[in-house]
N, CA, C and O atoms as a GROMACS GRO file, in nm:
protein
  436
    1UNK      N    1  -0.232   1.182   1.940
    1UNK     CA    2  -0.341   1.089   1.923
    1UNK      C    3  -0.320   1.014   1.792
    1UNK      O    4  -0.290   1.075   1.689
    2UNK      N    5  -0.328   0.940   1.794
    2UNK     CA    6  -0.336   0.818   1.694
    2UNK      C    7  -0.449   0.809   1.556
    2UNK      O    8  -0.561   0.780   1.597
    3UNK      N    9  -0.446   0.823   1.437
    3UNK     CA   10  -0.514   0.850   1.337
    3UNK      C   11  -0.589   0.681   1.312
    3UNK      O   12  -0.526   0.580   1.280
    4UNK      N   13  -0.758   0.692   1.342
    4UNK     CA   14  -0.801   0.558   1.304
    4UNK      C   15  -0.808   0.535   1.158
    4UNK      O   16  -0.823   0.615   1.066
    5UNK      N   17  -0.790   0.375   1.158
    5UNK     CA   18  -0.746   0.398   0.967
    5UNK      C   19  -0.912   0.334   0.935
    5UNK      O   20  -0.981   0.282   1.022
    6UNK      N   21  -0.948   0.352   0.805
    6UNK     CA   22  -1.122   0.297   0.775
    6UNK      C   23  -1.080   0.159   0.678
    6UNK      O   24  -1.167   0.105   0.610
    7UNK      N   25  -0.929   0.107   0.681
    7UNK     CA   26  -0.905   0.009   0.636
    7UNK      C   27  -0.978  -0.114   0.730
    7UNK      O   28  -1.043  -0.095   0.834
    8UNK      N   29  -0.954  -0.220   0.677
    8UNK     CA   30  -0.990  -0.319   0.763
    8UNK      C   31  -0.836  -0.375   0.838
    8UNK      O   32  -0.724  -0.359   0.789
    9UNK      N   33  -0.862  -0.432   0.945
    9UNK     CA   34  -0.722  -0.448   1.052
    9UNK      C   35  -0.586  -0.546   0.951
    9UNK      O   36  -0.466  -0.529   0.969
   10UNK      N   37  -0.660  -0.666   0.826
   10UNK     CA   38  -0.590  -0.737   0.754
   10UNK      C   39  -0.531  -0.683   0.657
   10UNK      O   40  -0.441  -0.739   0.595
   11UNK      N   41  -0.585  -0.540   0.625
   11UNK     CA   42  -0.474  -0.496   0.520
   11UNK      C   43  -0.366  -0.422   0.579
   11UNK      O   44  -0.377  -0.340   0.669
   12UNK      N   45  -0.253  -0.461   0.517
   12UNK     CA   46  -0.128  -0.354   0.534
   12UNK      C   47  -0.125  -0.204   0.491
   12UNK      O   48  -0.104  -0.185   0.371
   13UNK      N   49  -0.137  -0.135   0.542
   13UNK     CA   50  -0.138   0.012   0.530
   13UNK      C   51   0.007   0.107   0.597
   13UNK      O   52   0.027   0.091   0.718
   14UNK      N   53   0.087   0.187   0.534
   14UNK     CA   54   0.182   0.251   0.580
   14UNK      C   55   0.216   0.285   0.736
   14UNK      O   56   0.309   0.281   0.816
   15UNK      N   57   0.041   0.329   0.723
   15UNK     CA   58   0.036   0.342   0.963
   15UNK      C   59   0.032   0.218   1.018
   15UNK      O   60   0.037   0.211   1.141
   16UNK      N   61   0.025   0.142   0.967
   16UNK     CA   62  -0.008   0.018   1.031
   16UNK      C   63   0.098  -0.088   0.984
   16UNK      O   64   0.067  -0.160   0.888
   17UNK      N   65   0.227  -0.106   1.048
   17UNK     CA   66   0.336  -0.228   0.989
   17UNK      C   67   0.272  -0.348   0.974
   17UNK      O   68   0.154  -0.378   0.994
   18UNK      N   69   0.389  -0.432   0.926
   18UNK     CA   70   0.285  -0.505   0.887
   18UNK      C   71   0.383  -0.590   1.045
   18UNK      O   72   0.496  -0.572   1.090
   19UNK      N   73   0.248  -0.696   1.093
   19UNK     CA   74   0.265  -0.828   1.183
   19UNK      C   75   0.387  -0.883   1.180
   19UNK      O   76   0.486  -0.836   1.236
   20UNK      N   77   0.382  -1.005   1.099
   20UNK     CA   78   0.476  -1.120   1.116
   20UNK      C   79   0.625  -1.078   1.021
   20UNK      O   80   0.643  -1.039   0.906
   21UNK      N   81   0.694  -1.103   1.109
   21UNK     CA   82   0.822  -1.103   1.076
   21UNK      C   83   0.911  -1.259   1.042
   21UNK      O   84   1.028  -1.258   1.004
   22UNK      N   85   0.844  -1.362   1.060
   22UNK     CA   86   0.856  -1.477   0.987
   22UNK      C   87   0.941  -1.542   1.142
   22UNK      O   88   1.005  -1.644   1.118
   23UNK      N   89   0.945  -1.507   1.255
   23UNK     CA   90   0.992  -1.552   1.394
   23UNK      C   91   0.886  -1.538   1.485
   23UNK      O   92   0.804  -1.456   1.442
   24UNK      N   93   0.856  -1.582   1.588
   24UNK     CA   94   0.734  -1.616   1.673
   24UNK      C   95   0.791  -1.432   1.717
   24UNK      O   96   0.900  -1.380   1.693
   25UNK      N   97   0.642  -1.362   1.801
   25UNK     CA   98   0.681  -1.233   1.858
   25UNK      C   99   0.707  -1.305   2.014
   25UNK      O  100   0.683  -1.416   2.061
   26UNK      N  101   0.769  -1.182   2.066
   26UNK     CA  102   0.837  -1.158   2.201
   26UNK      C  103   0.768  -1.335   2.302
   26UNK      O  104   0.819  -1.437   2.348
   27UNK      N  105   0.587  -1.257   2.286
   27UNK     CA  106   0.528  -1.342   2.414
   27UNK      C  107   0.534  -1.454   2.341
   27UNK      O  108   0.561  -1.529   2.434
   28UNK      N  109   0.530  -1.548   2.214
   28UNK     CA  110   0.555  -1.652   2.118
   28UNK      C  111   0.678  -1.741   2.110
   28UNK      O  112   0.698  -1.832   2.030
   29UNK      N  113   0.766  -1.692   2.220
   29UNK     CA  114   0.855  -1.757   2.200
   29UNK      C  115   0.924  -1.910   2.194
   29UNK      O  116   1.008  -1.969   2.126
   30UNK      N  117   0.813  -1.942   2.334
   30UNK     CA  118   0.804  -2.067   2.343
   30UNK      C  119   0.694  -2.157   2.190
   30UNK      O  120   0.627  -2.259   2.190
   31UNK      N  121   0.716  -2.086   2.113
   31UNK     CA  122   0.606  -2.177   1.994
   31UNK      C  123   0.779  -2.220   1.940
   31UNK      O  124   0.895  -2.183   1.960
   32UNK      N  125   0.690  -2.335   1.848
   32UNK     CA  126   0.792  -2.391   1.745
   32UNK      C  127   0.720  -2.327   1.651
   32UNK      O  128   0.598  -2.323   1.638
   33UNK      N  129   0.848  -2.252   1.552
   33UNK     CA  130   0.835  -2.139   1.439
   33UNK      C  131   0.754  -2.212   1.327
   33UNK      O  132   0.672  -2.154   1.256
   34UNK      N  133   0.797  -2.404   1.313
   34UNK     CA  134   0.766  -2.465   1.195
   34UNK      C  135   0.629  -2.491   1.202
   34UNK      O  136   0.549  -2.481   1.109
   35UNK      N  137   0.601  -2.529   1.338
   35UNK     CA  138   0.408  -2.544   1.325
   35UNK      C  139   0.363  -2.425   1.335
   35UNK      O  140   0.265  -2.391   1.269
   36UNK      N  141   0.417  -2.350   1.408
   36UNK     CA  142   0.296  -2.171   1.432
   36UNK      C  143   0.277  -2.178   1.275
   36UNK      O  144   0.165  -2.200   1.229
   37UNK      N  145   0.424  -2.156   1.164
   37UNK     CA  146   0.385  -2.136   1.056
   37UNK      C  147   0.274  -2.213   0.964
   37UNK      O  148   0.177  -2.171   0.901
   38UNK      N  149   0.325  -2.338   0.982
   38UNK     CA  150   0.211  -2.453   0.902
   38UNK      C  151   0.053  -2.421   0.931
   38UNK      O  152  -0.030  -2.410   0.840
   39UNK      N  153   0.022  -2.406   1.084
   39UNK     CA  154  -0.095  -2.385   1.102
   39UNK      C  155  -0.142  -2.219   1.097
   39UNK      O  156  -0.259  -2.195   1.129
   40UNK      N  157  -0.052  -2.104   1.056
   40UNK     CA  158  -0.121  -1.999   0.974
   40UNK      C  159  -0.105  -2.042   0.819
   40UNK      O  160  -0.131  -1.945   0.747
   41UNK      N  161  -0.091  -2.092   0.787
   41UNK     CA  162  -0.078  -2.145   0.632
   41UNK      C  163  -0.241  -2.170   0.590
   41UNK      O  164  -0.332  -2.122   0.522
   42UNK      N  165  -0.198  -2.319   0.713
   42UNK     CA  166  -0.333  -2.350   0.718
   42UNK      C  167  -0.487  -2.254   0.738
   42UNK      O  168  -0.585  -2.253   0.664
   43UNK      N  169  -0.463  -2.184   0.854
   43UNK     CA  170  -0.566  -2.089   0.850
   43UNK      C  171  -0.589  -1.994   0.743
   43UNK      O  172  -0.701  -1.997   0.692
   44UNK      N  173  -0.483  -1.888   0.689
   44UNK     CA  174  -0.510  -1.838   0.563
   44UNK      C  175  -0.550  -1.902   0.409
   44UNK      O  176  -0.582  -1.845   0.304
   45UNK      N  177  -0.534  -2.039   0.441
   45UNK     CA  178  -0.596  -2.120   0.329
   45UNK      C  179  -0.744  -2.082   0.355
   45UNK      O  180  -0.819  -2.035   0.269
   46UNK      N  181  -0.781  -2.111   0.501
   46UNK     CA  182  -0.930  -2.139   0.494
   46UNK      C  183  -0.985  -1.971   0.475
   46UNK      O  184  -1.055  -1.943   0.378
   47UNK      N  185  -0.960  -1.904   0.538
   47UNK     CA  186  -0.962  -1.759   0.526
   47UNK      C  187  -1.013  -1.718   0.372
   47UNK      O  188  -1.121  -1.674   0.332
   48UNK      N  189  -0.888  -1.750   0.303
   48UNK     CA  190  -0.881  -1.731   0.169
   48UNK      C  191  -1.039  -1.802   0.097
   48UNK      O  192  -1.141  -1.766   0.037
   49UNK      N  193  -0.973  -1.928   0.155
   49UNK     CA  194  -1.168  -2.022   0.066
   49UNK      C  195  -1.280  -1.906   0.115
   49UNK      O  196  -1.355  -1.840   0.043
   50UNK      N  197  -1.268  -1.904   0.229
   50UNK     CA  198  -1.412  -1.792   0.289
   50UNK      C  199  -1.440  -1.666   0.167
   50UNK      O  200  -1.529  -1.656   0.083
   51UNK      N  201  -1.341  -1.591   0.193
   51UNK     CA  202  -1.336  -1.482   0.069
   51UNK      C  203  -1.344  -1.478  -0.064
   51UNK      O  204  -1.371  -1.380  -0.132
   52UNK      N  205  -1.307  -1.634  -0.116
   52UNK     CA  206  -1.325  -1.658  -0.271
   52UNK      C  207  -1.487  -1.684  -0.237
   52UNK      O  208  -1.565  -1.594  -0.267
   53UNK      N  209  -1.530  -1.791  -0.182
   53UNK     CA  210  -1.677  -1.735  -0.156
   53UNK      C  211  -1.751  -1.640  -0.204
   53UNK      O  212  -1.841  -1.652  -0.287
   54UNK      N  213  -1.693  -1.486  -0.120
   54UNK     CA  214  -1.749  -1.429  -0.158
   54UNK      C  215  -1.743  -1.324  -0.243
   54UNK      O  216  -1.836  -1.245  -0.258
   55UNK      N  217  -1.656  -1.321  -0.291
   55UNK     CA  218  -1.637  -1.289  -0.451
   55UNK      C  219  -1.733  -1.338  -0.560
   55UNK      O  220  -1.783  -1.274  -0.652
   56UNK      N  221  -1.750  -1.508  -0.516
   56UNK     CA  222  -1.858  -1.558  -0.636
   56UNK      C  223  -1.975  -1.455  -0.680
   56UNK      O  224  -2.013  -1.415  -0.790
   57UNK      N  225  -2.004  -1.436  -0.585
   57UNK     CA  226  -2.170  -1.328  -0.644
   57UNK      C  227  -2.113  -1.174  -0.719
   57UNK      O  228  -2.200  -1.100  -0.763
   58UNK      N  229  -1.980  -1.136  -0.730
   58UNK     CA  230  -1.953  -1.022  -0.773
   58UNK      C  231  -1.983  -1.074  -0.910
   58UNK      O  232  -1.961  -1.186  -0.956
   59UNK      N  233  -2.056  -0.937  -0.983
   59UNK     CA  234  -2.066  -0.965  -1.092
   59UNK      C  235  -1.930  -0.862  -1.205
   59UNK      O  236  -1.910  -0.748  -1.161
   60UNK      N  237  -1.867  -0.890  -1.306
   60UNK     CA  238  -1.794  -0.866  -1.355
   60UNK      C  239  -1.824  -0.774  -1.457
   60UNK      O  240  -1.733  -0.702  -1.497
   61UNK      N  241  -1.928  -0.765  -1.503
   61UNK     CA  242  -1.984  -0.698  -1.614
   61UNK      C  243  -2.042  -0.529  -1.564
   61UNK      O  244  -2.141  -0.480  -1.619
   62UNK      N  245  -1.999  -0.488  -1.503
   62UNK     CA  246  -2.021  -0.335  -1.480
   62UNK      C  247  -1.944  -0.258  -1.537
   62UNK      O  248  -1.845  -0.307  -1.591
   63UNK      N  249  -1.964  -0.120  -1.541
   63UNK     CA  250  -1.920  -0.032  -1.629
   63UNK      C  251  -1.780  -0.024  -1.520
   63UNK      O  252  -1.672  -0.030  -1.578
   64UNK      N  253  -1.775  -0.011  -1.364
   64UNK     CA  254  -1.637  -0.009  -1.277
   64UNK      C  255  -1.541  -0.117  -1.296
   64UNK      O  256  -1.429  -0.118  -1.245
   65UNK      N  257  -1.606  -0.239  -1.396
   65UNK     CA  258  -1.544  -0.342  -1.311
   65UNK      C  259  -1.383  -0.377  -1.358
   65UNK      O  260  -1.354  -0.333  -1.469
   66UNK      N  261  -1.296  -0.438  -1.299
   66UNK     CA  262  -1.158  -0.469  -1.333
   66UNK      C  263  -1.122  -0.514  -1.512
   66UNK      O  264  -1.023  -0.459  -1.561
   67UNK      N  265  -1.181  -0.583  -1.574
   67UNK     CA  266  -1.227  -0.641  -1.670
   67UNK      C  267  -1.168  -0.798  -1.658
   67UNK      O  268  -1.197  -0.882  -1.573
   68UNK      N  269  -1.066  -0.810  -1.785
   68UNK     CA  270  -1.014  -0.928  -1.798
   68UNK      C  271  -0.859  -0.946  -1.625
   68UNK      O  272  -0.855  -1.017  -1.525
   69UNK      N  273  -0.812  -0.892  -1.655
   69UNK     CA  274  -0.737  -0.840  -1.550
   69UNK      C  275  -0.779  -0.907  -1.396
   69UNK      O  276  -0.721  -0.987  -1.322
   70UNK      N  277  -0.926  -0.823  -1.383
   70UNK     CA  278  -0.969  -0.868  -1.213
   70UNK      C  279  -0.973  -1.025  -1.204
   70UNK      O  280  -0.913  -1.098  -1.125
   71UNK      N  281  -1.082  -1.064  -1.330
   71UNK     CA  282  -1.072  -1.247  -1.294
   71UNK      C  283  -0.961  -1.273  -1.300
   71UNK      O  284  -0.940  -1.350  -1.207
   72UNK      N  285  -0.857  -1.254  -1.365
   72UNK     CA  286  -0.696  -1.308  -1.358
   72UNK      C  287  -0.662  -1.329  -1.256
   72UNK      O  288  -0.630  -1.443  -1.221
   73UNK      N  289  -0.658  -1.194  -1.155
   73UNK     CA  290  -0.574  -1.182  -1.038
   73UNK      C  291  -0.654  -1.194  -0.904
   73UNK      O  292  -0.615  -1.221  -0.790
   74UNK      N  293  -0.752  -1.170  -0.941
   74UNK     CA  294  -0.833  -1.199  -0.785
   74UNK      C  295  -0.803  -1.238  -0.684
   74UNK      O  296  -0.777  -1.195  -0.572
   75UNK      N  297  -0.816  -1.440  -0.798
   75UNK     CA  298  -0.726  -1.539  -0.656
   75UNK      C  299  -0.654  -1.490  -0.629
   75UNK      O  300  -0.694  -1.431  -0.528
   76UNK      N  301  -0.518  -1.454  -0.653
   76UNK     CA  302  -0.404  -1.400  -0.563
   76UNK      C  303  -0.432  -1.302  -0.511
   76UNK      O  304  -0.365  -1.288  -0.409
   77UNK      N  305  -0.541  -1.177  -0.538
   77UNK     CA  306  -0.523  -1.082  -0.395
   77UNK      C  307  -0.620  -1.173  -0.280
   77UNK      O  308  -0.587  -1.186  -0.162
   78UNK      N  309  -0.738  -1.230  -0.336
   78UNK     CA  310  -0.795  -1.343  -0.198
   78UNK      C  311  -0.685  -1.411  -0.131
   78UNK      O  312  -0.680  -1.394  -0.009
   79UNK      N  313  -0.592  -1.485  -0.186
   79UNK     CA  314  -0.484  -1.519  -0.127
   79UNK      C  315  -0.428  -1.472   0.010
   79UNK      O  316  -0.426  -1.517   0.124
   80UNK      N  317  -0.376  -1.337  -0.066
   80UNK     CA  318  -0.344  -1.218   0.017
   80UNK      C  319  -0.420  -1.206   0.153
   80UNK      O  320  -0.414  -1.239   0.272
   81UNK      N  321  -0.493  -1.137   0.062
   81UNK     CA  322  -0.599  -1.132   0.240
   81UNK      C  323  -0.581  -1.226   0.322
   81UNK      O  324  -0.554  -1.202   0.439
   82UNK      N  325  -0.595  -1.362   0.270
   82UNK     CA  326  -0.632  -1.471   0.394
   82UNK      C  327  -0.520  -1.468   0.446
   82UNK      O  328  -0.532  -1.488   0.567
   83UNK      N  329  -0.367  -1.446   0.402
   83UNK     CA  330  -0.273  -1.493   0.488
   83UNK      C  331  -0.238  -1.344   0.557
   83UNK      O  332  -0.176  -1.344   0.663
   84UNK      N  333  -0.270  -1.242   0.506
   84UNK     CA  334  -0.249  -1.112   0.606
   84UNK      C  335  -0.353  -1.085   0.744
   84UNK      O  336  -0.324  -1.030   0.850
   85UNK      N  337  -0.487  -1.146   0.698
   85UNK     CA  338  -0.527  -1.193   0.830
   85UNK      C  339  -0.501  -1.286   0.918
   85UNK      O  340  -0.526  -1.271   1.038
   86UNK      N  341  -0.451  -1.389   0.869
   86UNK     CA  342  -0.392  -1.509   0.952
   86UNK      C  343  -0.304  -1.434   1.007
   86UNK      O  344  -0.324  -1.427   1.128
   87UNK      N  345  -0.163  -1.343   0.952
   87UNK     CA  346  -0.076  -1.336   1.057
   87UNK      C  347  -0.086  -1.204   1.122
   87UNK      O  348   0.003  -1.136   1.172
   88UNK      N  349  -0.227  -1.178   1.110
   88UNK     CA  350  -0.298  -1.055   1.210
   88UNK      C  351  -0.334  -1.047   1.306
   88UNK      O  352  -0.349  -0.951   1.382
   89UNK      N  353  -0.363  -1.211   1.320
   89UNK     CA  354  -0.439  -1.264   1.484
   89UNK      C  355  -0.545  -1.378   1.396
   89UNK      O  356  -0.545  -1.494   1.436
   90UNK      N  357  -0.634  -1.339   1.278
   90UNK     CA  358  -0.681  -1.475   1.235
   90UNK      C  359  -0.832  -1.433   1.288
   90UNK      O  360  -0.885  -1.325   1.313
   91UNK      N  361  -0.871  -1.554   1.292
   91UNK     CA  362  -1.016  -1.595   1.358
   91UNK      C  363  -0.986  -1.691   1.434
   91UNK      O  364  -1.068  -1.782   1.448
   92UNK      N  365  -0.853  -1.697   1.509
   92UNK     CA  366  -0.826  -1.797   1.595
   92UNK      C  367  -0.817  -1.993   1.555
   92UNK      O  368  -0.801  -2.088   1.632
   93UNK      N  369  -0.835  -1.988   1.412
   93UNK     CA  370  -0.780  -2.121   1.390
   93UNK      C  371  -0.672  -2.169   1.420
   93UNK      O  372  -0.669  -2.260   1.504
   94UNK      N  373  -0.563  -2.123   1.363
   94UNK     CA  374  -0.392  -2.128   1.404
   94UNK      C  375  -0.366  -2.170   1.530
   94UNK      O  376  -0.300  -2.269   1.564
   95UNK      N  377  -0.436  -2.064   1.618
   95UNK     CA  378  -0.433  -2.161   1.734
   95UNK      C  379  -0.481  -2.274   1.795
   95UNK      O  380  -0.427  -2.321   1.895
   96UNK      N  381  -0.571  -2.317   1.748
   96UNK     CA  382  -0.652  -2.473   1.800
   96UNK      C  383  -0.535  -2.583   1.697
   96UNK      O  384  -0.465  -2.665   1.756
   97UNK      N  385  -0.528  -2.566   1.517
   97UNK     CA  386  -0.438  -2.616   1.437
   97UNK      C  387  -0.318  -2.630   1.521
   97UNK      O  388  -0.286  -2.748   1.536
   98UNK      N  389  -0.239  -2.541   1.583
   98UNK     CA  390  -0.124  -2.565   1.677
   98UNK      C  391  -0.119  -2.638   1.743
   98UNK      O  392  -0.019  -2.710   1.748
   99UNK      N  393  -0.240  -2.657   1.835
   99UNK     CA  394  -0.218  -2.730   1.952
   99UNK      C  395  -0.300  -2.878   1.930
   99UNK      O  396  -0.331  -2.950   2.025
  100UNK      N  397  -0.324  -2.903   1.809
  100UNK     CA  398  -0.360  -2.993   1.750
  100UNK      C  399  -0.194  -3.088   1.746
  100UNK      O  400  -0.155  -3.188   1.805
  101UNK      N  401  -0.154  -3.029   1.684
  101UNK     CA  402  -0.062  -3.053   1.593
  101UNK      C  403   0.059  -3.068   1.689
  101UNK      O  404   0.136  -3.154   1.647
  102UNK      N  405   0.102  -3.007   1.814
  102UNK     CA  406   0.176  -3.028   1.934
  102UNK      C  407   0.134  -3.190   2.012
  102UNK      O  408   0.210  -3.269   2.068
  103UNK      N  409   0.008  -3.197   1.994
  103UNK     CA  410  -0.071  -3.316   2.077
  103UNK      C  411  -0.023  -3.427   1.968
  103UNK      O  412   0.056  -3.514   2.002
  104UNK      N  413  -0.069  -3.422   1.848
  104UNK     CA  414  -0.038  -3.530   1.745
  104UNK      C  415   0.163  -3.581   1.762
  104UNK      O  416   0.202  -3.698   1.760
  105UNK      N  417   0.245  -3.474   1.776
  105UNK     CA  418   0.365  -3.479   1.755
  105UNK      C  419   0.355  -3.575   1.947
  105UNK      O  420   0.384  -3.695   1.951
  106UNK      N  421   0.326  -3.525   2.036
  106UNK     CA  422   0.339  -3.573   2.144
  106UNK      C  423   0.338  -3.728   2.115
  106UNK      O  424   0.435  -3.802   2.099
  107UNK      N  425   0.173  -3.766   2.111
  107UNK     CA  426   0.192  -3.915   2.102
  107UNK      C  427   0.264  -3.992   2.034
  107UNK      O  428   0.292  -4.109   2.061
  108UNK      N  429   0.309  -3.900   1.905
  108UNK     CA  430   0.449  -4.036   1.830
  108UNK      C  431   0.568  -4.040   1.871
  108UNK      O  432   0.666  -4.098   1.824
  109UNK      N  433   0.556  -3.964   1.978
  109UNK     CA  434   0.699  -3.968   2.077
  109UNK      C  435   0.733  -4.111   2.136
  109UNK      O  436   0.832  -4.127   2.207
   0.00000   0.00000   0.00000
């Protein structure tokens, strides 16, 4: 039986490999590698904005808190997150951005 992890599905954890291997998977094949990528870019951008969000209301001044350090690095673990959920499955932007972006390339054909 399989050990459930109490992580959330976007973090990388040892039981859990990580997703993207930087090539479309098996059923993906038919994607072009350069837009799938652009439009998880894109989605973990927005991802990321969502989560800096909500960071704003953390307050910094607690006796736990990171100190100078946490405001430093934050952005980059928000970063993180957004693009480890993007190439987790997302909230499904990537995919509408894709096929955006297939349709746009069509007509300048």
């Amino acid at each position: 039986m399989e050990a459930l992890s109490v992580f959330p599905a976007f973090i990388h954890t040892p039981a859990q490999p990580s997703v993207h291997t930087g090539k479309p998977a098996a059923k993906d094949e038919a994607r072009d590698a350069r837009i799938w990528e652009t439009a998880q870019d894109f989605e973990a951008q927005f991802v990321s904005t969502l989560f800096q969000s909500m960071y704003e209301g953390v307050g910094e001044d607690d006796p736990f808190s990171g100190g100078p350090g946490e405001t430093m690095f934050r952005s980059m673990l928000v970063d993180q997150y957004g693009r480890q959920m993007a190439q987790s499955g997302g909230i499904g932007i990537a995919d509408a951005v894709y096929r955006e972006m297939l349709q746009m390339q069509e007509v300048q054909k």
